[in-house]
C-alpha positions as a Markdown table, in Angstrom:
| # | Residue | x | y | z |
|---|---|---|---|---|
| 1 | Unk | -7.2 | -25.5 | 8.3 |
| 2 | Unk | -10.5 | -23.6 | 8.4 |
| 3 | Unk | -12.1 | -20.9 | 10.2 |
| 4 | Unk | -14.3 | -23.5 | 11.4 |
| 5 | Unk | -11.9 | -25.7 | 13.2 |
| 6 | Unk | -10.7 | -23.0 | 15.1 |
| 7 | Unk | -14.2 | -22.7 | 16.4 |
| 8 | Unk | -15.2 | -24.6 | 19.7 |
| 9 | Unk | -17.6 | -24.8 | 22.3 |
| 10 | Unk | -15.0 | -25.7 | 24.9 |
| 11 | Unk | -13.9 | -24.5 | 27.1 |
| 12 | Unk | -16.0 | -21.7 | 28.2 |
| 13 | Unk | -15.1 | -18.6 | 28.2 |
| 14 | Unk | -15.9 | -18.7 | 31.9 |
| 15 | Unk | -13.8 | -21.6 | 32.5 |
| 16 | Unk | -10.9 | -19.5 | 30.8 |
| 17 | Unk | -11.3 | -16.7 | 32.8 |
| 18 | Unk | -11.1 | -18.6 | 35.9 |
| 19 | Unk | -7.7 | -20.0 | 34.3 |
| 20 | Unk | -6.3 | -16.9 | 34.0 |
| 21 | Unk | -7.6 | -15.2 | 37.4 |
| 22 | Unk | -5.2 | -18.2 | 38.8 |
| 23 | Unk | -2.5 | -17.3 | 36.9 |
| 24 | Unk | 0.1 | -15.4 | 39.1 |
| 25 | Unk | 1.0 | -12.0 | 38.8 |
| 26 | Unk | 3.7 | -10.3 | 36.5 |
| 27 | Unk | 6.6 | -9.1 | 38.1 |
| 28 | Unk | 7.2 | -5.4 | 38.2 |
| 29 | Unk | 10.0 | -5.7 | 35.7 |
| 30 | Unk | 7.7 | -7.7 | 33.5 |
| 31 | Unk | 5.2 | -5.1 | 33.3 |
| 32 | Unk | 7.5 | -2.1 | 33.1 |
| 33 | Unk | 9.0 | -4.1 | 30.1 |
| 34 | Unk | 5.8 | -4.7 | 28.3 |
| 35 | Unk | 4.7 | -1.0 | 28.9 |
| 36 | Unk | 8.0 | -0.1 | 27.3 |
| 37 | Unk | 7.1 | -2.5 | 24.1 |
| 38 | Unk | 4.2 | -0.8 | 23.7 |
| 39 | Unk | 4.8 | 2.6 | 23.8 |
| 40 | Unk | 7.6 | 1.8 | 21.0 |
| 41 | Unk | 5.0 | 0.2 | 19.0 |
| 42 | Unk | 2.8 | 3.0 | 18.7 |
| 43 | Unk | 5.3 | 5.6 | 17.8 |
| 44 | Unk | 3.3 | 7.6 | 15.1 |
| 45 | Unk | 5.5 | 7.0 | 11.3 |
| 46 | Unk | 7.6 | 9.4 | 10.7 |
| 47 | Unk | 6.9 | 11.4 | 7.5 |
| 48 | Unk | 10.3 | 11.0 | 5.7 |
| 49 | Unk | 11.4 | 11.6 | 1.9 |
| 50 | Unk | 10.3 | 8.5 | -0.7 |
| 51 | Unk | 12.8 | 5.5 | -0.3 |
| 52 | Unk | 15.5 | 5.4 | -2.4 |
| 53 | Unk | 14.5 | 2.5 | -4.4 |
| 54 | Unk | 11.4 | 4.5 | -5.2 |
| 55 | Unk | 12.9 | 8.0 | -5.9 |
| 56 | Unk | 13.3 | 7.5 | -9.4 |
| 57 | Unk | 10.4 | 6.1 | -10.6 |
| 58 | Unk | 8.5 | 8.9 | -8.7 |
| 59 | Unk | 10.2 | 11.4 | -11.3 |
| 60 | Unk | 9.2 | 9.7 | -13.8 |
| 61 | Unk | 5.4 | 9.3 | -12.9 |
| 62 | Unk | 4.0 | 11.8 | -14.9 |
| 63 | Unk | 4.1 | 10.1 | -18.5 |
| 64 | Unk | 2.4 | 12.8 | -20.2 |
| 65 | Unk | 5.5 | 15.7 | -20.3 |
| 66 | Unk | 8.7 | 14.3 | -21.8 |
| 67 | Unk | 12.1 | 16.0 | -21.6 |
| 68 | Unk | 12.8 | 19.0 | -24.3 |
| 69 | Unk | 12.7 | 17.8 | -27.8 |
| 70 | Unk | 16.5 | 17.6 | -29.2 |
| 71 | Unk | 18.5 | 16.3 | -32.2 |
| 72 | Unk | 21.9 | 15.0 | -32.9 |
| 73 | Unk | 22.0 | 15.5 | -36.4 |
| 74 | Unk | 23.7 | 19.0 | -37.2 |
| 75 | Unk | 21.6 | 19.9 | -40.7 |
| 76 | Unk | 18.0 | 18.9 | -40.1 |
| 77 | Unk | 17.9 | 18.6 | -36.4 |
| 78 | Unk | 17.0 | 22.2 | -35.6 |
| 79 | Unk | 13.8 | 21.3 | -38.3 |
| 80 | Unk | 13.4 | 18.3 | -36.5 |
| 81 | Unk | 13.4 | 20.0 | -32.8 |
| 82 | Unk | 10.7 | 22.5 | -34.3 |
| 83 | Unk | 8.8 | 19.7 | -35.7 |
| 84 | Unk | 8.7 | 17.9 | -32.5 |
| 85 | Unk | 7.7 | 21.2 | -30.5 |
| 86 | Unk | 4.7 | 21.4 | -33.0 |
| 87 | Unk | 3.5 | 18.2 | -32.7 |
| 88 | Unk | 3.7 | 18.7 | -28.8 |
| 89 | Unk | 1.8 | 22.0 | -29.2 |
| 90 | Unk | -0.6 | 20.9 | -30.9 |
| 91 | Unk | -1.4 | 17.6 | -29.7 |
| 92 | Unk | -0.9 | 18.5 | -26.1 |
| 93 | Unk | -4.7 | 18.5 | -24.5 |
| 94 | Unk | -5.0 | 15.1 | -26.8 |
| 95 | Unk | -1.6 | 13.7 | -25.4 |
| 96 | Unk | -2.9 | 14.7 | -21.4 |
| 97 | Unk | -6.3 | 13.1 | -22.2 |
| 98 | Unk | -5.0 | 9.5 | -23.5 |
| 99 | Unk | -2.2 | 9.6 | -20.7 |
| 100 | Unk | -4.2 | 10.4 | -17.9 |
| 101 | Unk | -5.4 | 7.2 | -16.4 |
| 102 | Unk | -2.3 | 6.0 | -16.6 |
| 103 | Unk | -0.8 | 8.7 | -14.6 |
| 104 | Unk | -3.4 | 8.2 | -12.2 |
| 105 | Unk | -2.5 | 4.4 | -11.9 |
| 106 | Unk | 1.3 | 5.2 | -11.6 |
| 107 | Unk | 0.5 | 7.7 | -8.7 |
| 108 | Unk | -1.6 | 5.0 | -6.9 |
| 109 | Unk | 1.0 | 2.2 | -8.3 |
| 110 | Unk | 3.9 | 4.7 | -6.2 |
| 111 | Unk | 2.0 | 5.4 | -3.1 |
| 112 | Unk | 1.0 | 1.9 | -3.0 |
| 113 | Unk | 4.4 | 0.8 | -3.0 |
| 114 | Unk | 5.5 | 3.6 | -0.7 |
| 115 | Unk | 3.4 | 1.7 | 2.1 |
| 116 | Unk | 4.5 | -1.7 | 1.5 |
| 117 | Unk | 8.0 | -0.3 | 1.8 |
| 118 | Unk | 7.4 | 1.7 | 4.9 |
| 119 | Unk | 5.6 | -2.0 | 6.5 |
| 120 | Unk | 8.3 | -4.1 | 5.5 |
| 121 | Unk | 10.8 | -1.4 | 7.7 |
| 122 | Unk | 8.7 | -1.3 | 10.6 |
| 123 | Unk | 8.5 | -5.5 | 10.2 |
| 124 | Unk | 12.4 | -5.5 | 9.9 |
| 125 | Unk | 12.4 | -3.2 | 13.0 |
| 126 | Unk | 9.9 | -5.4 | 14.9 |
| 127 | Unk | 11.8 | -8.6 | 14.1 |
| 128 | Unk | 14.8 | -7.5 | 14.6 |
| 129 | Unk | 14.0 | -6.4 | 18.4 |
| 130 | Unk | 11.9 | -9.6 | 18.9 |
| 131 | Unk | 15.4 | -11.4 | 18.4 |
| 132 | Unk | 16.9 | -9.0 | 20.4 |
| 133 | Unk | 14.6 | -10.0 | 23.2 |
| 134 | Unk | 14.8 | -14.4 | 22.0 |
| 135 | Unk | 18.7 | -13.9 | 22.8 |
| 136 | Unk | 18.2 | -12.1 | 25.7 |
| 137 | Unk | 16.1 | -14.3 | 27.4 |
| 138 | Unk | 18.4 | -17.6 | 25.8 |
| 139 | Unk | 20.9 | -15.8 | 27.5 |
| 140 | Unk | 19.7 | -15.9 | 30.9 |
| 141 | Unk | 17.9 | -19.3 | 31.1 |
| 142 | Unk | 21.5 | -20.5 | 30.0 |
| 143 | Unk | 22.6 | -18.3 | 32.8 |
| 144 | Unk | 20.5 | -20.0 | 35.0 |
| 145 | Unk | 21.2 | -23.4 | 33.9 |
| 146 | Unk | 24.9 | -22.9 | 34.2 |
């Protein structure tokens, strides 16, 4: 389906808004609960520490610094520690340089991520109160029927 079959000349929008002005009103309750669902809805996000799931990898972001240099061999891994601390001198500004775009995509990679996680909770809340509401009002039209 296309944009364009959505499209039509009819009806009106006058003709709809005489449909609706015929529609009866909500009942107190009605509105009271849709005022209610609203106001949830736009709760402001609460600023809260990185998921879990993304803790880790957020540590890890910056690819340019690496853990101390060590060595498990006992005669030429204290020589091999000070070679490695050379080469990190040394190399450093080159190391930041080559590194640095893809620190910058990691960051955007994590906060990217961050957002899709924090959307997929508030669509877990959101469907999880919709069927809240579904079996609520099951509930009472088989009330009703009964």
């Amino acid at each position: 389906m296309h944009a364009e079959d959505l499209l039509t000349a009819s009806p009106t929008p006058e003709a709809v808004a005489a449909e609706v002005a015929r529609l009866p009103p909500p009942s107190p309750e009605a509105l009271e609960a849709l005022r209610r669902k609203l106001e949830s809805s736009e709760q402001a996000p609460v600023e809260r520490e990185w998921p879990p799931v993304l803790q880790a990898p957020r540590n890890k972001k910056d690819s340019r610094y690496v853990e101390p240099a060590t060595s498990h061999r006992p005669v030429v891994g204290p020589a091999l520690v000070l070679a490695k601390r050379a080469f990190r001198l040394a190399f450093q500004p080159f190391i930041n340089e080559v590194l640095r775009r893809q620190v910058e995509f990691n960051e955007a990679i994590l906060d990217s991520l961050a957002t899709l996680y924090e959307h997929q909770q508030v669509q877990a809340r959101t469907q999880a109160l919709w069927r809240k509401e579904v079996e609520e009002r099951l509930a009472r039209l088989e009330g009703q029927r009964d």
